[in-house]
VOKE-318348 format. One record per residue (C-alpha): residue in one letter; x, y, z. Coordinates in steps of 0.25 Angstrom, whole numbers, plus 5000, padded with zeros to 4 digits. Layout:
BEGIN
aXYZ;...
end
This chain:
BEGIN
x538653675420;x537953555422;x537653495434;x537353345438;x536353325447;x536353165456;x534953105462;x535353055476;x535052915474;x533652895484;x532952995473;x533253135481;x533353265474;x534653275464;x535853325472;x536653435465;x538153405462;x539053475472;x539953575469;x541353505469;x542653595469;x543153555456;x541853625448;x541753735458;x543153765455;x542953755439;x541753845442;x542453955448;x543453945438;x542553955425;x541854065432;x542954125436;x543654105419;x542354145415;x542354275423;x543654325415;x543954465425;x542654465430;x542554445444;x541654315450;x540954315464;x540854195473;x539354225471;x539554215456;x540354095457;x539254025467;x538154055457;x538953965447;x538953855456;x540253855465;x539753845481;x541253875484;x541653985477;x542654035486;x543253885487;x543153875473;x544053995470;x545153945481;x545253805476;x545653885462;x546453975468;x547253855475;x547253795461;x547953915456;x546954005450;x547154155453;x545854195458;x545954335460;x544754405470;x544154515466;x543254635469;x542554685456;x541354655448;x540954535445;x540554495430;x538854485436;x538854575448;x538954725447;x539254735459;x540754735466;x541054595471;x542154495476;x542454405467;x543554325458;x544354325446;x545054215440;x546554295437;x547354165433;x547454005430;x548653925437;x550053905433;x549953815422;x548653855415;x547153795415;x546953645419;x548253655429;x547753685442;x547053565451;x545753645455;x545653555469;
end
């Protein structure tokens, strides 16, 4: 992913792009398409770049995304966590649903 970084106009240190909803959204999806069955972790999701996992996953789910929450093992920890599984697209297929 590449980022774009602005100079505040008085010459100060480069300020980094904020995380909108619209890309924390399509984060948690790709991560979540990407994860096949596996489980993700807020932590997981927040180590790709989404500051608001948890909102992330709402705003989908009010989209109409089934977002199952599970209990297993994630696809990078060994250990037995909370996390979530993408289960199901809206009605009408990909590229239907208004993600805000």
């Amino acid at each position: 992913m590449t980022e774009t970084w602005s100079a505040v106009p008085d010459g100060r240190a480069p300020v980094p792009p904020r995380a909108t909803p619209d890309r924390e959204q399509d984060c948690t999806l790709r991560t979540l398409e990407r994860a096949g069955d596996s489980i993700v972790t807020l932590d997981e999701l927040r180590a790709g770049g989404v500051a608001h996992p948890g909102q992330a996953i709402y705003e989908l789910q009010l989209a109409g995304y089934r977002i199952e929450r599970v209990a297993g093992r994630g696809h990078r920890l060994p250990r037995r966590n909370l996390g979530y599984r993408l289960e199901g697209r809206p009605e009408g297929g990909p590229g239907t649903a208004q993600l805000h």
